[in-house]
C-alpha positions in Angstrom: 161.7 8.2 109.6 162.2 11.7 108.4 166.0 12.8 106.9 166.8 15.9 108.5 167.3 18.6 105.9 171.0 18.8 106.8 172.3 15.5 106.0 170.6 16.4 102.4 172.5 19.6 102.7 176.0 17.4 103.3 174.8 15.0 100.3 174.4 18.5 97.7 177.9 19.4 98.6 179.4 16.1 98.6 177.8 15.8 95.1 179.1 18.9 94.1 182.9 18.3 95.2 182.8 14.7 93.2 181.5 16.3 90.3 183.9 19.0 90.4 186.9 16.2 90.3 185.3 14.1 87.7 186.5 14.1 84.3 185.5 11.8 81.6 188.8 10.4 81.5 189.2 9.5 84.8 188.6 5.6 84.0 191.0 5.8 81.5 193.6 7.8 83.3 193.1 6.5 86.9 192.9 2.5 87.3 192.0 2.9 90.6 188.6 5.1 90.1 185.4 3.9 91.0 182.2 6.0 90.4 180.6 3.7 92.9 182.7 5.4 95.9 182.2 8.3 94.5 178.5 7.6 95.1 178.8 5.8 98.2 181.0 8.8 99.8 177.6 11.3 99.0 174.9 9.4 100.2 177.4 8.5 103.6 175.5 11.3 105.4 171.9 9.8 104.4 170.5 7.7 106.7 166.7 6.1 107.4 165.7 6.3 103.8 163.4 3.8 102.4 165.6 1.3 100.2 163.7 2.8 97.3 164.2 6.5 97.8 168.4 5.4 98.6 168.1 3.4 95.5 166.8 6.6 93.1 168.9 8.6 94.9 171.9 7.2 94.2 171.0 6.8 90.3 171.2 10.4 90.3 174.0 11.5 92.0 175.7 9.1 89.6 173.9 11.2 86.8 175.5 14.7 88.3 178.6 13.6 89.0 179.2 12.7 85.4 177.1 15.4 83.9 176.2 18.0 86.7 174.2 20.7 84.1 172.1 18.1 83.0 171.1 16.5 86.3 171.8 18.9 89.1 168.1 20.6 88.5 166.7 16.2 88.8 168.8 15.6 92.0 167.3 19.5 93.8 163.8 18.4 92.9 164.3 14.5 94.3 166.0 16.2 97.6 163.3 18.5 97.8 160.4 15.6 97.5 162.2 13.5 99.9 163.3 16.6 102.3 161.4 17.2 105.3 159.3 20.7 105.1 160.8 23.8 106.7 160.0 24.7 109.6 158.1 28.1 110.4 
């Protein structure tokens, strides 16, 4: 089953709203964080991805969240493998 491009559109900005709240001293600061939400809440929109593909995905979002300019460009080039192609 093919993603449709826009539910990897909704995960890119859901990514880029939790990184723009993250702080590294949210776990210190907030008891009640969770980077796994966090994560949970971006890939919500992904659905009929092989467990694999869900699996690497969410290891990066994890990654950008915490450290979005040293991740964002690994997370574009996993949405664009996994992505379906344009359409003409």
């Amino acid at each position: 089953m093919t993603v449709p491009q826009e539910q990897f559109d909704d995960l890119l900005s859901r990514t880029a709203l939790a990184a723009l709240f993250y702080y590294p001293e949210i776990a210190i600061d907030d008891d009640e964080y969770d980077l796994q939400r966090d994560i949970a809440y971006c890939l919500e929109p992904i659905d009929g991805l092989p467990p694999e593909d869900l699996e690497r995905l969410r290891t990066v979002v994890g990654r950008v969240i915490t450290n979005p300019s040293a991740h964002r460009s690994e997370l574009l080039a996993l949405v664009i493998e996994l992505a379906p192609p344009p359409r003409e």
